[in-house]
N, C-alpha and C positions, 0 to 999 in steps of 0.2 A: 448635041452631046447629051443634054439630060432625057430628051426622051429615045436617044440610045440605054442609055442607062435604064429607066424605067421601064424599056421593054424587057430587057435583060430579068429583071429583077420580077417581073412577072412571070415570064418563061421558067425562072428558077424554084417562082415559088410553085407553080403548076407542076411542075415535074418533082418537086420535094413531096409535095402532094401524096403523089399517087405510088409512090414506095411500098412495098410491101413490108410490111414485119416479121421478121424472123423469130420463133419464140424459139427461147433455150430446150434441152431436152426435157429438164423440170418442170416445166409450162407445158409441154405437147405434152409429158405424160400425164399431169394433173388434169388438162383439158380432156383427155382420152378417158380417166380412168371415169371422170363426172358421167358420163352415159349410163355407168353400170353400177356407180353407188348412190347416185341424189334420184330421187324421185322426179319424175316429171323432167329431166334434162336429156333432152334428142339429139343435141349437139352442144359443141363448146369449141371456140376460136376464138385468139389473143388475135386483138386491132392493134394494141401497144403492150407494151412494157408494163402496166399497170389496167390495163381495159380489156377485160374476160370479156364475151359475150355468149351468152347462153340461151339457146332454141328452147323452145318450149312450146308443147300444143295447149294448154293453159291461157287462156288471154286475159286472166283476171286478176288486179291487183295483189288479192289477199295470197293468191296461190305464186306467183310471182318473187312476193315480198318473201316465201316461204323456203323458196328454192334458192334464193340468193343468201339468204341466212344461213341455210346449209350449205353453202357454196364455199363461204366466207369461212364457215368454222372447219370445214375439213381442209381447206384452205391452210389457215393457221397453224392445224398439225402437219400437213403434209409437205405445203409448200414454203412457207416461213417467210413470207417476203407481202408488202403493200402492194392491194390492188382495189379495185374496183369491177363488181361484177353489175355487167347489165341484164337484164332477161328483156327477151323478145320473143315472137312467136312465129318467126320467120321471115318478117317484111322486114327486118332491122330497124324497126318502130320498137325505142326502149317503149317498154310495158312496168318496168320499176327497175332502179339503182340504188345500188349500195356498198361503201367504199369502207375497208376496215385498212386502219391505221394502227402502228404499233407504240 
């Protein structure tokens, strides 16, 4: 019975796993609009509820940390809600994070 139980409970967590996430229309339009106002952002896709990630040909801290800072602040007018933006450069290897709180 318990490694009934324990298979179960791995099965559930594998499969809880690999969910996708659904972002609201405020997230897809904020994620969309990023391409064509922040410099240096080639794409943008919510993992969660709170986890931007954001493409970038850039692979270098300072410019990284630059993009997410503006991410963050047009962020704050646009979208009004806690998040955390990552920047990556395509492999989804964070290159720098940064999470604004209100």
């Amino acid at each position: 019975m318990i490694v009934m139980t324990l298979i179960l409970i791995a099965f559930s967590r594998i499969s809880f796993g690999e969910e996708q996430f659904t972002p609201d229309q405020s997230q897809s339009q904020f994620a969309q609009s990023l391409k064509s106002t922040v410099p240096g952002v080639e794409d943008a896709s919510w993992k969660t509820h709170v986890d931007l990630w954001v493409q970038s040909p850039l692979g270098d801290q300072s410019s990284a940390k630059k993009i997410a800072v503006d991410v963050l602040e047009k962020g704050s007018k646009d979208l009004g809600q806690m998040f955390c933006v990552h920047v990556h450069k395509g492999d989804w290897k964070e290159i720098y994070k940064q999470c604004r709180t209100y």
